[in-house]
N, C-alpha and C positions, 0 to 999 in steps of 0.2 A: 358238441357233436357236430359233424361237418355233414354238410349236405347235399347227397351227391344225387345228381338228378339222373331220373331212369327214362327213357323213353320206349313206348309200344309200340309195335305193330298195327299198321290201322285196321286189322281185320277185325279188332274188337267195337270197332264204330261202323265198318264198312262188309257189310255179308261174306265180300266178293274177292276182299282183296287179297288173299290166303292165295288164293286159285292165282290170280294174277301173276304176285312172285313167285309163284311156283312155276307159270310158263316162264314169267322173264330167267329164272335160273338156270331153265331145259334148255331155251332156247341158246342161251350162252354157252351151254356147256356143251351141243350139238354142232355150233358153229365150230366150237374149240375141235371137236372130232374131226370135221370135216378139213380143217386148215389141215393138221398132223396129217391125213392121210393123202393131202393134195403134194405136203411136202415133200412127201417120200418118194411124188412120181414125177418130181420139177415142177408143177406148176405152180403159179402164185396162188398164195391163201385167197380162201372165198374174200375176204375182207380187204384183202387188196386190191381186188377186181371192181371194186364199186368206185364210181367217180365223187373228185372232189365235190360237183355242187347236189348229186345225190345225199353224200356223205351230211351236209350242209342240212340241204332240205328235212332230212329226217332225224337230225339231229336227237331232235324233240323224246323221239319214241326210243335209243336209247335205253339199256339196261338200267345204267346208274340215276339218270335224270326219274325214273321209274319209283327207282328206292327209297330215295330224296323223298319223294310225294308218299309213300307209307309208311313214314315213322311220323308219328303223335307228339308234340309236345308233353315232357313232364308236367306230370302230375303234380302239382301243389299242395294243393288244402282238399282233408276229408272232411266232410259236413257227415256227421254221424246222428242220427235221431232213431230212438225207441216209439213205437206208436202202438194206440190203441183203441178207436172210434176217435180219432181228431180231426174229423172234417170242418170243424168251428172255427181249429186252429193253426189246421198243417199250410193252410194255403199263404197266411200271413210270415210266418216262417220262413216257409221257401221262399216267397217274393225277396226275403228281406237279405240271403245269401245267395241270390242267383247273381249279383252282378263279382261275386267273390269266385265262383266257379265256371261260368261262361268259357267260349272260346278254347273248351278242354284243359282249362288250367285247374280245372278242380271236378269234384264228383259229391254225389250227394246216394249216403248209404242209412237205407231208411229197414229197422227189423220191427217188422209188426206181428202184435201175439192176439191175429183174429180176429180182426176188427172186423164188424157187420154194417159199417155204413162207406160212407165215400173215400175214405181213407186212402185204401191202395192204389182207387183210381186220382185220385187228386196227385198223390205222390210221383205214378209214371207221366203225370201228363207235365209236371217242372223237369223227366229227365230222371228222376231217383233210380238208383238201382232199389229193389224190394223183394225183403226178403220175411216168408212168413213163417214164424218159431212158434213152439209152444211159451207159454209165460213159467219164465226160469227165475223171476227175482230181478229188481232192479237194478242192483250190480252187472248179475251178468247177462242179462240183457244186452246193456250197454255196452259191456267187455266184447258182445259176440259182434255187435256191430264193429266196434274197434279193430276186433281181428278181420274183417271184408275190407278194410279202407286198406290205401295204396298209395295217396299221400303221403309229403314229406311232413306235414302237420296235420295236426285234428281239430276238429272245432265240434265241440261235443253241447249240441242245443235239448233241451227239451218241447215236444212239439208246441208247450201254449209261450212259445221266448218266440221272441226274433231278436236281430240286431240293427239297431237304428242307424241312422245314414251316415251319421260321426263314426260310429263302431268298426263300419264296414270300412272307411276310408280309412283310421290307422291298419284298419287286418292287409288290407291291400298292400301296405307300407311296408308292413313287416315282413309279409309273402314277396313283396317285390323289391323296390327300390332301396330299403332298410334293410336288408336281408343280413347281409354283412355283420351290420349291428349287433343281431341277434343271433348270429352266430353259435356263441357259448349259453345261451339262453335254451331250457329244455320247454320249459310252459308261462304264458302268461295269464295272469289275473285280467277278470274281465267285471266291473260293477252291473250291479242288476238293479234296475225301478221295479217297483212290483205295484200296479193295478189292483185298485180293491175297492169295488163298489161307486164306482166311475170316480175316482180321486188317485194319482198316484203320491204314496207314500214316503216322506221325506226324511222322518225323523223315528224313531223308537228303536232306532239297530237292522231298521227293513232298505234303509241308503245309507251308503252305498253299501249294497249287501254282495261283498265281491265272492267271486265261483270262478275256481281255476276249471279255466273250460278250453281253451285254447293251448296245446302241448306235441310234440315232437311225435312221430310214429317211433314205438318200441319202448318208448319211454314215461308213457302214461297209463294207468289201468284205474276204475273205480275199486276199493276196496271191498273186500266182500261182506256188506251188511245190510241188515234188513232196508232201513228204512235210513234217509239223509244220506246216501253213500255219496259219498266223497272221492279225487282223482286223488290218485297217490302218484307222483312224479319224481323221477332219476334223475337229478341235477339242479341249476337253479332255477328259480322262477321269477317273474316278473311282475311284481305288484304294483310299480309305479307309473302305469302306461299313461297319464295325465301331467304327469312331471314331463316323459318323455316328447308328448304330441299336444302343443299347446294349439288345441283347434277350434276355440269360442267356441262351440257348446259340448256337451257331457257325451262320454264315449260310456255306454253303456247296452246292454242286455237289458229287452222291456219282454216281465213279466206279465201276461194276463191270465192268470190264471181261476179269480175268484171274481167273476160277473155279478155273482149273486149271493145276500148271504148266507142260503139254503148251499150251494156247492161249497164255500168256506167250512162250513160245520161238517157236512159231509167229508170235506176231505182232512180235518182234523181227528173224523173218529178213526179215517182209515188208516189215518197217517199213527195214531195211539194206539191202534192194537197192535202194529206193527213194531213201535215203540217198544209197546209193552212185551212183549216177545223177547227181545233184544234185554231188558232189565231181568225177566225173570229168568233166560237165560246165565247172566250173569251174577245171577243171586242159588244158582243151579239147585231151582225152584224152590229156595225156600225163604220168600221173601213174604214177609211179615206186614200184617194192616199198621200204617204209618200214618198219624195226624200230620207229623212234619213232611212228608211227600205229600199228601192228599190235600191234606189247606194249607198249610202255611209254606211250601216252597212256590205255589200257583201265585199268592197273595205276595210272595217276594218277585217272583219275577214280573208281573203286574208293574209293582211299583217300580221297580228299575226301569224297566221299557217304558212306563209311561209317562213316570215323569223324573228319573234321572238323565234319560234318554230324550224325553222332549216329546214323547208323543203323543202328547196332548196338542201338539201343535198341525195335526191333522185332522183335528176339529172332532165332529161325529163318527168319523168311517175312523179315526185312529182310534177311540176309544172302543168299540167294536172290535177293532183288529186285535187289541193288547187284550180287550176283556177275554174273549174265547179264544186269543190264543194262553192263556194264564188256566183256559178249562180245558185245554188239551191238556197241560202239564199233571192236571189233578186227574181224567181220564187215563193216562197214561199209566201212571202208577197205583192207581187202582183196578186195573184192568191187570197189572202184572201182579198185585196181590191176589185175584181173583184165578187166573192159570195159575198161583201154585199150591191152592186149594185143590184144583181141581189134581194137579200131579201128585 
């Protein structure tokens, strides 16, 4: 897909500037009167009357030199974020893609569903556009943000990510000077570290835990489902950006999303009802009490993560991680046995 750069108007950065080229265009086109009807009685055009170092002197002011100063650089990169009470986390975020968007090279489109704390004000005060929805679902949530950006790329974060300073310096690369390169490329693969009870996690299938987040405007949407929704992308995509930008340390997306292990549980029961929805759906509600879902697929995936995977090799906080995420898996589908009693 070729990428053809747009440029605006600065009246959307500038109050004033509408009004502006609105004179500068009157006035051009008032002078143009006046010439024609000076023509018609011999005398020279208004415009011929004005001496060379007048002409010189005000060069400056000038219809066209005018114009020149109110067109905008294109737009680059959309920074796309859903929020909802992330004052904890929005702030570390935006720091971490403001050197990606600066200097009007990029925009930051933030849809928040009513957050009651410092949220929205954190958000306008990095610059974000913000826009406040009702809560639609995490798909389209995300999709509605997607549809506001105006970007020739997206970079679709969630409020508790940022991206680290290796991350930032290939996105640069690829929005700039590599541009070329990636040309025929629609979305790149980005790894994520993920923070979990002050250790980050190296081994169990949690790194590199890569997340197509970075992708083409028009050619990227989250699919529509409940819970883990995913980018679905029109062309090819880029998985190897480590092959590509051999830059001494790890280009990645840092998760912090689990401080504490009271929010981990928390957000596994939310994340399995959710789940569980999505299964009973698919079972179109008559999904049956299963020992093999309920213990022993928990007690398999346990074992794989922890130690076909190696995640034993995060000490206490891996064994933690793998144990209660192996009790979302048993939550999950007991909770979708349990809706289709109820249906």
């Amino acid at each position: 897909m070729s990428c053809r750069p747009r440029s605006r108007l600065c009246r959307s950065r500038l109050p004033h500037s509408r009004d502006v080229a609105i004179a500068c265009v009157g006035r051009t086109l008032l002078s143009a009167a006046f010439d024609f009807a000076r023509v018609g009685t011999g005398a020279s055009p208004v415009r011929a009357e004005r001496s060379s170092a007048v002409f010189s002197e005000n060069h400056s002011r000038q219809f066209p030199a005018r114009l020149r100063a109110c067109i905008l650089p294109p737009v680059t990169l959309s920074v796309v974020i859903i929020t909802h009470n992330e004052e904890s986390n929005l702030s570390r975020a935006l720091a971490s893609v403001t050197p990606l968007v600066r200097d009007g090279k990029g925009e930051i489109i933030i849809v928040d569903s009513g957050s009651t704390d410092r949220t929205v004000e954190i958000a306008k005060s990095f610059g974000a556009q913000v826009f406040v929805e009702e809560w639609k679902g995490y798909a389209a949530q995300k999709n509605s943000a997607i549809d506001k950006a105006v970007g020739d790329w997206i970079l679709s974060l969630d409020a508790d990510e940022s991206a680290n300073p290796t991350a930032v310096q290939v996105l640069q690369r690829i929005l700039g000077p590599d541009s070329d390169v990636y040309e025929g490329i629609s979305g790149c693969w980005l790894s994520r570290k993920n923070y979990f009870l002050g250790r980050w996690i190296r081994h169990g299938g949690f790194y590199p835990d890569k997340k197509l987040r970075l992708f083409r405007r028009g050619r990227g949407r989250f699919e529509d489902r409940a819970v883990h929704e995913t980018v679905v992308v029109d062309g090819r995509t880029e998985h190897a950006l480590e092959m590509d930008f051999v830059m001494g340390s790890e280009i990645a997306l840092e998760h912090r999303s689990y401080p504490t292990l009271s929010d981990y549980i928390g957000h596994m029961n939310r994340y399995s009802s959710l789940g569980a929805e999505m299964v009973a759906a698919k079972s179109n509600g008559k999904m049956r009490f299963s020992v093999i879902n309920i213990v022993l697929r928990p007690l398999a995936t346990f074992i794989y993560n922890y130690f076909l995977r190696l995640g034993f090799l995060d000490g206490r906080e891996g064994l933690l991680l793998h144990l209660y995420h192996a009790v979302y898996v048993s939550w999950k589908y007991a909770k979708a046995w349990e809706l289709s009693r109820k249906s």
